[in-house]
N, C-alpha and C positions, 0 to 999 in steps of 0.2 A: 476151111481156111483159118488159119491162126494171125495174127497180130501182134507181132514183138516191138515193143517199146524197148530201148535203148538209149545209154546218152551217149550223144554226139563225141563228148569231151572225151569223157573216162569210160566208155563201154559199158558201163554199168547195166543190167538188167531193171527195166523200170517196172514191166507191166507185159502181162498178155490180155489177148481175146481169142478165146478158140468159140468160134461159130461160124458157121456156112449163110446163116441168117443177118449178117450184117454187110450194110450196103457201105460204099466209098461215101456218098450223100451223110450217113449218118456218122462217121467217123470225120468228118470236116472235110474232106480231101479235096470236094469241088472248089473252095476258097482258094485252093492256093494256086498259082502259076504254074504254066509246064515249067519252069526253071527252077521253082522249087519245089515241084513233084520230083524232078530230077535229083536234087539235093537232098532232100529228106526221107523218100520213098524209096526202097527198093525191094521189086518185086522176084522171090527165089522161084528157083526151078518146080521147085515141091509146092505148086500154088501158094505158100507161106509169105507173109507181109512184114520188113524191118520196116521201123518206122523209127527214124533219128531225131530225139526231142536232148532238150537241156536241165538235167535232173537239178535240184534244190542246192546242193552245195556246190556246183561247176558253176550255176549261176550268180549266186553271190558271192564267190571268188572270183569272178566274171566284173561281176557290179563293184566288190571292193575293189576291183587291181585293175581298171578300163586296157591299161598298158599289155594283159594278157593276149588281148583277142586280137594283138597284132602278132603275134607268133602262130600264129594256126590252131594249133590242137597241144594248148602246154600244159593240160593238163591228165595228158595221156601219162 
């Protein structure tokens, strides 16, 4: 199983994990709600994992321009 990190915003490539040895439990996954396992997880055909976080610069153009995060994804 692999684990791709991605932002949300910009698509950006953040991060992997290729291991078959790694549980949902230890990647955080039980914390979150099914609504946003829905939202941030998505599981591919190819047993493979996206996983949509908010990289370092979409967040603090996030934080400086609050006015952003009412357009959707403008930083696509």
């Amino acid at each position: 199983m692999s684990v791709k990190y991605i932002c949300r915003h910009c698509l950006t490539f953040q991060g992997e994990i290729n291991s078959g040895e790694v549980s949902e439990a230890q990647l955080g996954f039980h914390f979150l709600t099914p609504e946003e396992r829905r939202d941030i997880i998505a599981y591919n055909a190819d047993g493979d994992v996206t996983v949509k976080v908010v990289c370092d610069y979409c967040r603090e153009a996030l934080e400086s321009n609050p006015e952003l995060s009412l357009l959707g994804n403008p930083l696509q």
